[in-house]
Phi, psi and omega in degrees: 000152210240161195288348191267353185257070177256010166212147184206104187283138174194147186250145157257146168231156154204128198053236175249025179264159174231146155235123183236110218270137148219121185267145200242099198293147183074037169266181177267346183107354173287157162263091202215128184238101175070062191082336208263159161304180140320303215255347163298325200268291227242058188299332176299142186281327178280021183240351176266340182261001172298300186307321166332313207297300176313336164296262156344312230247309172299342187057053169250357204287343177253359172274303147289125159286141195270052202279098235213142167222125184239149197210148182049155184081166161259163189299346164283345188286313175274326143330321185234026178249330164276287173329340183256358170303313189284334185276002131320324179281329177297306200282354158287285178324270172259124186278008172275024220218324203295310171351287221266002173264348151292323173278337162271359193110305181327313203261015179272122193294091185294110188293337187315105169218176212265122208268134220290160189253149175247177182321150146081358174238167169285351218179176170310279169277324190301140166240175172273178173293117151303138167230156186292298230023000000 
């Protein structure tokens, strides 16, 4: 990485969340999600150790800091549109990273959102209750 390239941007989505992830090289390992610490913005423990884990899996967590502005969805849904941002972010940095971040999975984009309710039904699927009369 070259010194003038010292933030290095990237986006994650999941569902309907968007995340834009900037990693700040020579940091301490902090997480600051809309202003907020990690553990302010993402009180459940298991969406904090989602975002966390491509950091961790790399032995990046004390070399960089994380500065992320998130939008839409809900938080796990932004949990894991951040996760997949910084491993995006990873794979800028080094592209030896992509391998082992492919094989867990971080850089697969989850196609899954929540499916439209159609005409003449209550819902995506659900209908209404028939009666004989």
């Amino acid at each position: 990485m070259k010194e003038a390239d010292q933030r290095i941007t990237a986006i994650g989505r999941r569902k309907e969340a968007r995340a834009r992830v900037w990693l700040v090289a020579g940091g301490n390992g902090k997480v600051v999600v809309n202003g907020f610490p990690l553990d302010k913005y993402f009180l459940r423990e298991t969406d904090r150790i989602i975002i966390v884990q491509p950091l961790v899996l790399t032995n990046n967590m004390e070399k960089f800091d994380v500065v992320a502005n998130l939008c839409g969805g809900g938080l796990t849904g932004q949990a894991g549109a951040l996760r997949l941002g910084i491993s995006r972010a990873l794979v800028s940095v080094d592209p030896q990273f992509k391998d082992i971040l492919r094989k867990q999975g971080f850089l697969t984009r989850d196609p899954r959102a929540k499916e439209r309710k159609k005409y003449g039904q209550k819902g995506a699927r659900k209908r209404f209750q028939w009666t004989k009369r």
